[in-house]
C-alpha positions in Angstrom: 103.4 100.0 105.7 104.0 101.9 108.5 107.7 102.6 110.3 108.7 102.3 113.4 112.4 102.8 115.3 113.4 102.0 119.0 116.5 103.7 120.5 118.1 102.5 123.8 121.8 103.3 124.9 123.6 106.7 126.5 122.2 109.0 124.5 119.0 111.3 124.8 116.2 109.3 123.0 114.2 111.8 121.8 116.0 113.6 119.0 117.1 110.0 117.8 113.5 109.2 117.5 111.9 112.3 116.2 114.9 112.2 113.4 114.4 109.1 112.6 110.6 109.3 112.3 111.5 111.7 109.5 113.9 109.7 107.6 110.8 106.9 108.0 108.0 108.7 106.6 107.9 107.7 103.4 106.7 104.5 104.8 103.6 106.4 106.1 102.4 109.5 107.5 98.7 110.4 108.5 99.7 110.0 112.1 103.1 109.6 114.5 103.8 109.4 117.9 107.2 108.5 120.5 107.2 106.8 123.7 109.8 107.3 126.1 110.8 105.0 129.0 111.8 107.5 131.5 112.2 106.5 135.5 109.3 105.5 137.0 106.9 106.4 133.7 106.4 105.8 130.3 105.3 109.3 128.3 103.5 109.1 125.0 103.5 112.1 122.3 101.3 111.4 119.5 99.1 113.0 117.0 97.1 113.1 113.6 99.4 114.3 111.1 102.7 114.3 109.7 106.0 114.7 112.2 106.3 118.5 111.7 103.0 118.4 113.6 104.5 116.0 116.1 107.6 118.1 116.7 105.3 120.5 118.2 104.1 118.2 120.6 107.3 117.2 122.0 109.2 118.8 125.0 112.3 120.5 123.8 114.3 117.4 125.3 114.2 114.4 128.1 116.0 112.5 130.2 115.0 109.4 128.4 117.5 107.1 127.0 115.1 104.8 126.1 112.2 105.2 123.5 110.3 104.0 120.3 108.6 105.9 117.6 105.7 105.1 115.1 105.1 106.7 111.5 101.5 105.5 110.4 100.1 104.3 107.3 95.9 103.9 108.6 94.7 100.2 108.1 92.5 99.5 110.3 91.1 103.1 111.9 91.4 106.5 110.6 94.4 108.7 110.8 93.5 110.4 114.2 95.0 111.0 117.5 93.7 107.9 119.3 95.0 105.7 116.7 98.1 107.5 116.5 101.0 105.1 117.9 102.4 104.3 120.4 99.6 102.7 122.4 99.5 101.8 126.0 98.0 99.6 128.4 95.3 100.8 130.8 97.8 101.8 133.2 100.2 103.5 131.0 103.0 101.5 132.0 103.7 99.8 128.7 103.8 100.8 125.4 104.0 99.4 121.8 104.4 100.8 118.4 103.6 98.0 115.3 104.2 97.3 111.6 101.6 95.1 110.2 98.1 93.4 111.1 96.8 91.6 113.8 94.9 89.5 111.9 93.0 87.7 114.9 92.7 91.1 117.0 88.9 90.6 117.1 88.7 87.5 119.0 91.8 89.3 120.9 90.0 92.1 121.9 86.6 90.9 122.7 87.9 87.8 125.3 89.8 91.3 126.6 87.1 93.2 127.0 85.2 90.4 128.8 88.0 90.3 131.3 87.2 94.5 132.3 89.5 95.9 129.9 88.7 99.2 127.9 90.2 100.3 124.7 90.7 103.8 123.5 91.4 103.4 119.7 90.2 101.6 116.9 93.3 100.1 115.8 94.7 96.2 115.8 97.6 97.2 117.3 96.0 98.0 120.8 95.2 94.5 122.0 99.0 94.2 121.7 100.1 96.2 125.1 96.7 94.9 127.4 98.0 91.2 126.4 101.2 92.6 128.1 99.8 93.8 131.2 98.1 90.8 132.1 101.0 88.5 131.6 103.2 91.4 133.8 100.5 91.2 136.1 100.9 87.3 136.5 105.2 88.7 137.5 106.6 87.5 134.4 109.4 89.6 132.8 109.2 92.0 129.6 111.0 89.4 127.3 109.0 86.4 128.2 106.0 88.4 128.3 106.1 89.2 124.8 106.9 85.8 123.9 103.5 85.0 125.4 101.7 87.2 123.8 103.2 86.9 120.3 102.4 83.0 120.5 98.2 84.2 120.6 98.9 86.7 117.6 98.2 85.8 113.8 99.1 88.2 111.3 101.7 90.0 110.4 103.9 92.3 112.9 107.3 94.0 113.6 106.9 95.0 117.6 108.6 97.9 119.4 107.8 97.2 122.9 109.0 99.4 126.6 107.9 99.5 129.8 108.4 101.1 133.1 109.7 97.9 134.8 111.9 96.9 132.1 115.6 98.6 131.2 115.9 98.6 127.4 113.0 97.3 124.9 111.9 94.4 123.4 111.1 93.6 119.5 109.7 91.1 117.6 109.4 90.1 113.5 107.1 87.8 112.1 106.4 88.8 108.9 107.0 92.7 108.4 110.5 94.4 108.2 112.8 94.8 110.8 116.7 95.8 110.8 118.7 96.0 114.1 121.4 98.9 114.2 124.7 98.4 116.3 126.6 100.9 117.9 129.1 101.5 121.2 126.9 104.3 122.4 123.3 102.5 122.2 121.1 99.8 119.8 118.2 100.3 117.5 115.7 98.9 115.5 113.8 100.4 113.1 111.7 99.5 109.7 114.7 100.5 107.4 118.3 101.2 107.9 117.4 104.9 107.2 116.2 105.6 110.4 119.5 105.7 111.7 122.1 105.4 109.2 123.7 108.6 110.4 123.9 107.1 113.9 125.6 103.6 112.7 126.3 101.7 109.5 126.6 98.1 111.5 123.3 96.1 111.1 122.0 93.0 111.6 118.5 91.7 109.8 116.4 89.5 112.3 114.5 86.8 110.8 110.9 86.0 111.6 110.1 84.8 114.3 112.7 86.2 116.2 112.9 88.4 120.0 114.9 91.0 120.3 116.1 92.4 123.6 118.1 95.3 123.4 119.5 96.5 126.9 122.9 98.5 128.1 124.6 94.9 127.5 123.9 94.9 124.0 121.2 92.8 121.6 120.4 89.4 122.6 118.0 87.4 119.9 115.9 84.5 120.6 113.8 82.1 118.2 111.8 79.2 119.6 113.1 79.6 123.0 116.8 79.2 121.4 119.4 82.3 121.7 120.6 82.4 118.0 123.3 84.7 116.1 122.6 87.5 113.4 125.4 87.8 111.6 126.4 91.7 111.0 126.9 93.8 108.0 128.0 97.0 107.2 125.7 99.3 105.4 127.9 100.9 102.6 125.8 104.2 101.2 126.4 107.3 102.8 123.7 109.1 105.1 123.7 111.8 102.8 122.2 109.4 99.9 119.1 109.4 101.9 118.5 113.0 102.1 117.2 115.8 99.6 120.6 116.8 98.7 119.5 120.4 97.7 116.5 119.2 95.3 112.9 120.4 96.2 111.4 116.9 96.6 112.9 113.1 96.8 111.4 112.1 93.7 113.0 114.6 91.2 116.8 113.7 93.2 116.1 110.0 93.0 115.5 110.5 88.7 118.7 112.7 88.8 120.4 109.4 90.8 119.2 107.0 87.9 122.8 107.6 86.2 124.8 106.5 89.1 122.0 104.0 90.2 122.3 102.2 86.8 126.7 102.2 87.2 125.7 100.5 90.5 123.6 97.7 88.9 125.8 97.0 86.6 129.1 97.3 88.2 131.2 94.3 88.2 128.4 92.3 86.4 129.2 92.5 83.0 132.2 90.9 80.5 131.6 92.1 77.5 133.9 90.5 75.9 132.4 87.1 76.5 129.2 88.3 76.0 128.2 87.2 79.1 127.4 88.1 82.8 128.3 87.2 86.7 125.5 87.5 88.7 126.7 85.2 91.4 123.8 82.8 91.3 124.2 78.9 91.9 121.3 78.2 89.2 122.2 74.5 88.8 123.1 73.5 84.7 120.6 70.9 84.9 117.9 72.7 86.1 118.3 75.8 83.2 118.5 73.3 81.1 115.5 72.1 82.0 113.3 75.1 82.4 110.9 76.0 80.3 109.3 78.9 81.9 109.9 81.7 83.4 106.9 83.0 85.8 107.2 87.3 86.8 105.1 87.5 89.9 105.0 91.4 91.1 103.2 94.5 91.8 102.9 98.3 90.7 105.8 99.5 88.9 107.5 96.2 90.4 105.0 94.7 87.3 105.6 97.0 84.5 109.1 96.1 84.6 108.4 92.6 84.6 106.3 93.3 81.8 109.2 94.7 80.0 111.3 91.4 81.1 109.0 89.2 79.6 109.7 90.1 76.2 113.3 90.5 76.3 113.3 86.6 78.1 111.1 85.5 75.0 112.8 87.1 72.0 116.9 86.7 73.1 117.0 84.0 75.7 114.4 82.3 74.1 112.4 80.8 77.1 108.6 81.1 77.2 107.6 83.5 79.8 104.6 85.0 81.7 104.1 88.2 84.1 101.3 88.0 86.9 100.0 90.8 89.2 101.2 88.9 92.8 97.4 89.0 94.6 96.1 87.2 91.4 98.4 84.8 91.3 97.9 80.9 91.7 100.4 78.3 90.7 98.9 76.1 88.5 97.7 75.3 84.8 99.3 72.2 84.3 102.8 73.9 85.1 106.0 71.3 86.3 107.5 72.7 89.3 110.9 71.6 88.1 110.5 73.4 84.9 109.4 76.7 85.9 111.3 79.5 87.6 109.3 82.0 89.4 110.6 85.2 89.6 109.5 87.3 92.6 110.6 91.5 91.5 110.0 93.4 94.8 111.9 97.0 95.3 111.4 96.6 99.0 111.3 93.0 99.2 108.8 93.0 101.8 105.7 93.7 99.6 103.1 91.3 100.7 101.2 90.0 97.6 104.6 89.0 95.9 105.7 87.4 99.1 102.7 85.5 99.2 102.6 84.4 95.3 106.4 83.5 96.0 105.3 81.0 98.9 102.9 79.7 97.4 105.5 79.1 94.3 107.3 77.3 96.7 105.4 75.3 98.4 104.4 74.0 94.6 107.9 72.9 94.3 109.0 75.9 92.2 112.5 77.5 92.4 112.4 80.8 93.0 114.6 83.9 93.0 113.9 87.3 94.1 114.7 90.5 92.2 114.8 92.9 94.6 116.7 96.1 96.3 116.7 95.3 99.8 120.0 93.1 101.2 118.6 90.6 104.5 114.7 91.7 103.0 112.0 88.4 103.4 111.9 88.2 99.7 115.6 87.8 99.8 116.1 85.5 102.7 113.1 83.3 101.5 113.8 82.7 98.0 115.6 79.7 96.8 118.1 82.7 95.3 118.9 86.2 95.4 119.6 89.3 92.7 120.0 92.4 94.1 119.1 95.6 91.6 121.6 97.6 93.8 120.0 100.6 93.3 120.3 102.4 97.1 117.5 103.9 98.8 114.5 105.3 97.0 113.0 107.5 99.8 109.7 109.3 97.2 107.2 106.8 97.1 106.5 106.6 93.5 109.7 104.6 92.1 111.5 106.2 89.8 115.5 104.9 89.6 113.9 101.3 91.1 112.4 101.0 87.7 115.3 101.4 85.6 117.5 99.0 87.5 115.2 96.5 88.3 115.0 96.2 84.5 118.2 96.4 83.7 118.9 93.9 86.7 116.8 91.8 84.9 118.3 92.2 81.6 121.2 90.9 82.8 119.5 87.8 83.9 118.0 87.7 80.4 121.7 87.0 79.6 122.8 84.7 82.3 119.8 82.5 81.2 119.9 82.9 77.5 123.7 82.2 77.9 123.9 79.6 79.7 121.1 77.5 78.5 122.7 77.9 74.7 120.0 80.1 73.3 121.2 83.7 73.1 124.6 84.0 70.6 127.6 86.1 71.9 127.1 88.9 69.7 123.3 89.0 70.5 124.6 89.4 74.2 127.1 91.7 73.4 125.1 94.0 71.9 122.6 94.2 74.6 125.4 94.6 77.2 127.1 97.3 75.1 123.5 98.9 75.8 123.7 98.4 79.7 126.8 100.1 79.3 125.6 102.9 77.7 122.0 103.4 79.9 123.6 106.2 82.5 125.4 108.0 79.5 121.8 108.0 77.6 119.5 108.6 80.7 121.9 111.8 81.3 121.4 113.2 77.9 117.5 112.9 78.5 118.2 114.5 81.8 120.1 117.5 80.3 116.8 118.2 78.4 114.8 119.1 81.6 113.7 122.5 81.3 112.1 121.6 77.7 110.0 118.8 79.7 108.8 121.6 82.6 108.4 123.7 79.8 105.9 121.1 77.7 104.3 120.0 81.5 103.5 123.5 82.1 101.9 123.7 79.0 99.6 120.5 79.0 98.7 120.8 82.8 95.4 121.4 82.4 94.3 118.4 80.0 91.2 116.7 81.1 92.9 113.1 80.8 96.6 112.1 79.7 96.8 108.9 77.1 100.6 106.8 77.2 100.9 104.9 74.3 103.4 102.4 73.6 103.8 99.0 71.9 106.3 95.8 72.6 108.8 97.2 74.9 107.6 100.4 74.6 103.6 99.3 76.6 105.0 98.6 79.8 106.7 102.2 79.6 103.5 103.6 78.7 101.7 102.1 81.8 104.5 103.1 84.1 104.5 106.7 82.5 100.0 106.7 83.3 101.0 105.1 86.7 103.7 108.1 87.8 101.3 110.6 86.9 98.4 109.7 88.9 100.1 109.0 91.7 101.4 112.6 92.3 99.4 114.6 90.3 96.2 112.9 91.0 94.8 113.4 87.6 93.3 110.8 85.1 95.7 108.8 83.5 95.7 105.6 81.1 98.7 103.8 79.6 98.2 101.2 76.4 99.2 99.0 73.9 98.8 101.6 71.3 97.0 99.2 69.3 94.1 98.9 71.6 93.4 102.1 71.3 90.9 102.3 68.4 88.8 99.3 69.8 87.3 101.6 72.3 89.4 103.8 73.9 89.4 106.1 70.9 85.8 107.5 72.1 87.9 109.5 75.0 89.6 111.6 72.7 89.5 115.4 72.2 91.8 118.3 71.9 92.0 118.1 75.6 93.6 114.9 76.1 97.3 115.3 75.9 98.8 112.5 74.3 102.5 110.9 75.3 104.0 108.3 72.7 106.5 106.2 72.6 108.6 106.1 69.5 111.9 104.1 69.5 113.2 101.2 68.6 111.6 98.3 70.5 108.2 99.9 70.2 107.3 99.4 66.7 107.5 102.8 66.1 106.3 102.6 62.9 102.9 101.5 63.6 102.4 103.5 66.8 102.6 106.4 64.6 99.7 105.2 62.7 98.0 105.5 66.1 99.2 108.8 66.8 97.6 109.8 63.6 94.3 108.6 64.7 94.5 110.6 68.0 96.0 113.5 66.5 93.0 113.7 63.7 91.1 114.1 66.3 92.8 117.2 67.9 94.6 115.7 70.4 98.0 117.1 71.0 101.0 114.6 71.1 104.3 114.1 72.7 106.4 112.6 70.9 109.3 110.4 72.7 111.2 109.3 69.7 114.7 108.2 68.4 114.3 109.0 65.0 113.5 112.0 63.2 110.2 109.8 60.8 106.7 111.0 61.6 107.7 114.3 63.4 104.6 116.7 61.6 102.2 114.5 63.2 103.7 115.7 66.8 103.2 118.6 68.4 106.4 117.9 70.7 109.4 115.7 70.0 111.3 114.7 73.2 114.7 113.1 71.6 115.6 109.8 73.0 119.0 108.9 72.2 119.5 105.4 70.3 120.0 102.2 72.7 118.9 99.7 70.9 116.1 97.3 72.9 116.3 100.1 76.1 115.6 103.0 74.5 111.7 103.2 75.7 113.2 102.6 79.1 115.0 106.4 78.2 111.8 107.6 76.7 110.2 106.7 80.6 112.8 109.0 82.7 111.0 111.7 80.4 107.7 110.6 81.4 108.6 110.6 84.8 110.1 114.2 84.5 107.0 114.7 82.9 104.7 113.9 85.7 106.9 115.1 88.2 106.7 118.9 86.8 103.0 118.5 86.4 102.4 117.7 90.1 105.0 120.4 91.1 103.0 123.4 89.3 99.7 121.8 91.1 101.5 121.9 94.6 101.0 118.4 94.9 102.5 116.4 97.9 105.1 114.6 95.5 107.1 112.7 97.8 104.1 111.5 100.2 101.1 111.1 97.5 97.8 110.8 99.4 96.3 107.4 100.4 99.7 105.8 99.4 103.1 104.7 101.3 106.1 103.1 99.9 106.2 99.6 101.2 103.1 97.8 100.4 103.8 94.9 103.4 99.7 94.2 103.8 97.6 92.3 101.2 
């Protein structure tokens, strides 16, 4: 989960690398560091801490055209200056910055230690640069010493690799993220096209498995020993879509974005007319025909709106389906390969659980198809097929506009399936693509209400616990609204089924346990209310998120959700999230970089 970026061309490397570092951490950020390959040295900066204390650190500019910088998430070692990347040989001649896990380091670093060599940090990462010395010790070259040393690593790694006998840098993928940026003044690679989007919009996505040497005469790739060709692609969004744009905090910008985010989804995707979709998937007839499940494997939020999926799949496409949490996952139960499709939703596409429950789909016999934002992403290249929610970059780490088109992404494949498989009518379709239509338009209405939701946070701030409530559609929005909340405002949080909530949870309540309830159509709103009696008999205050005017003296606030037929809850959660944005805001709470958490979960 951490980031790392490599610069090597005419340009000073330093302010490439410090920028980019910024634009990187979201991906992590107890700890950063830069290496620079200057003549005749290699100088490390590095501290605990987030890049503004780095900055301080660095010389006000070098003569280094030639660097690599590290943004760290802590897995194994705590966030301190030692661990901070890059780290170095014993001779400070090379160094390497690392997304990922060495799985086998220990082995690594004890038959290194037994051959004299001392280590300096706690970290995996370190064995990584010592491996290096001793095969540039034996006189072979940068390139095919990392090839070396990779072939003795298990785990999972993207390498950033200089040294002060080598002109350029050397990278690696086997597992973790890695992009490649093209330009005529220099080359980079970094974790995410972010890092440098305002330096280049040509990109290439290695593959895993692949060496990448990147010198004055441009990128040459290697996998197996075998030069090979990554074809190149122009990255689209502006730079500016991955800055604050004159918001306090990434998260609130990225819920303002959820308008446009949702036109991008659905641009080009929908004929309503027909009643039907183009998604430009090569599902084979036969095999839709043939399915007869659909299996959600995800994570996080990545789960709540598979949650939501599920019953829209089941009640209009009419296919039986199932959600699992990706590390629990086991394909199995008596299930026919050829008549289940296994979803895989991943934002970044490089989360590891769901990659892993996606694999072992596959290696089942399963099809599978990835849901996820990321174009050239492993969940995208390693699928059997490809959706992409087309959202843009979603820099805060607690997804907001992800959410609301990965569902709507994947109501859209609700239709293509119901559709084309003869189970969901054209005016069944219609209507809930006349609702896709209308999700920006309805979103922005909620939007416009924002200063009553700061208002109603301010008010509530102080509860001891916060209950979501929902049913049908509207439970999955309720467990998404607990999740945003205690991720940035660190506070107890639970979502349910609002049914649940008398067979135990009902001992929790008291007037200080704020209440948020979802009330629109595709919650049973009707008997949720019956529930938000029970809670507010028992002094609990309750927000009301509801469509219709019915049980309104049995709330203490009404947050109007205008009517969308079966994606109205999914209106009613761009509240909640407003909601627990302005709670964390008047607590001073780190919002975009919540503690203990980054934004691309790539270990298990």
């Amino acid at each position: 989960m951490c980031g790392i970026i490599g610069y090597t061309g005419d340009d000073d490397a330093l302010p490439i690398l410090a920028d980019g570092l910024e634009n990187l951490e979201y991906r992590g950020y107890d700890s950063a560091g830069v290496a620079l390959r200057r003549t005749g040295s290699v100088d490390v900066y590095k501290c605990a801490g987030e890049i503004s204390a780095l900055r301080e650190r660095l010389p006000d500019a070098s003569d280094a055209t030639t660097g690599v910088g590290h943004t760290r998430w802590s897995t194994h070692g705590e966030p301190t200056d030692a661990n901070a990347h890059p780290h170095t040989d014993e001779a400070g001649e090379v160094a390497v910055v690392h997304n990922g896990i060495i799985e086998n380091y220990d082995e690594l670093k004890s038959a290194l230690e037994s051959r004299g060599h001392e280590f300096e940090s706690e970290t995996d990462t370190e064995v990584v640069p010592h491996l290096i010395e001793e095969e540039l010790d034996d006189g072979r070259a940068l390139p095919v010493a990392v090839d070396r040393v990779v072939d003795q690593l298990s785990g999972s790694f993207a390498l950033g690799v200089v040294s002060e006998g080598f002109d350029g840098l050397v990278a690696v993928r086997q597992d973790s993220p890695l992009v490649v940026g093209l330009s005529d003044t220099g080359s980079f690679i970094a974790s995410d096209v972010t890092a440098f989007i305002e330096h280049t919009r040509e990109v290439c996505y290695p593959e895993d498995g692949d060496r990448i040497v990147l010198t004055d005469d441009g990128v040459d790739i290697e996998n197996d020993g075998e030069r090979v060709e990554r074809p190149s692609e122009r990255v689209e969004w502006e730079a500016e879509a991955a800055e604050k744009g004159g918001y306090d905090h990434y998260m609130l910008k990225e819920i303002h974005e959820q308008p446009q985010s949702l036109r991008q989804t659905v641009s080009g995707r929908i004929d309503e007319m027909a009643g039907d979709v183009d998604l430009d998937l090569d599902l084979p007839a036969e095999y839709l025909d043939s399915v007869e499940e659909v299996q959600l494997v995800a994570c996080g939020t990545s789960y709540h709106a598979a949650l939501y999926a599920k019953r829209l799949l089941e009640e209009l496409a009419d296919v039986r389906a199932s959600v699992e949490i990706a590390s629990e996952y086991e394909f199995g139960g008596g299930r026919d390969p050829w008549r289940t499709l296994v979803v895989a939703v991943t934002q970044s596409g490089e989360t590891a659980d769901t990659l892993s429950a996606m694999r072992q789909a596959s290696r089942a016999g399963a099809r599978t198809l990835a849901v996820t934002n990321t174009v050239g992403s492993t969940a995208a290249r390693e699928a059997d097929h490809a959706l992409y929610i087309r959202a843009g970059p979603e820099i805060g780490v607690a997804a907001t506009k992800t959410f609301s088109s990965q569902v709507a992404t994947l109501s859209l494949l609700t239709v293509y399936l119901g559709r084309r498989r003869g189970d969901l009518s054209r005016e069944r379709a219609q209507t809930l693509l006349e609702n896709l239509r209308g999700f920006p338009g309805a979103i922005q209405r909620l939007l416009d209400e924002e200063d009553t939701l700061r208002e109603v946070a301010a008010e509530y701030a102080d509860g001891d616990a916060f209950f979501f409530l929902g049913r049908r559609l509207g439970t999955p929005v309720a467990l998404e609204g607990a999740l945003k909340l205690k991720e940035i405002a660190y506070v107890h949080a639970e979502g349910f089924a609002a049914g649940e909530l008398k067979h135990g949870p009902l001992a929790l309540v008291t007037p200080e346990t704020p209440v948020l309830a979802v009330l629109t159509k595709g919650s049973n709103p009707e008997a949720t209310l019956n529930n938000v009696k029970e809670v507010e008999s028992r002094g609990a205050p309750v927000i009301g998120f509801s469509s219709h005017e019915a049980g309104e003296k049995y709330l203490d606030t009404v947050v109007a959700v205008p009517e969308l037929g079966l994606l109205e809850p999914l209106v009613a959660n761009v509240g909640m999230q407003l909601f627990a944005y302005y709670v964390a805001d008047g607590m001073g709470r780190a919002i975009d970089k919540p503690r203990n958490l980054a934004k691309s979960v790539t270990v298990e």
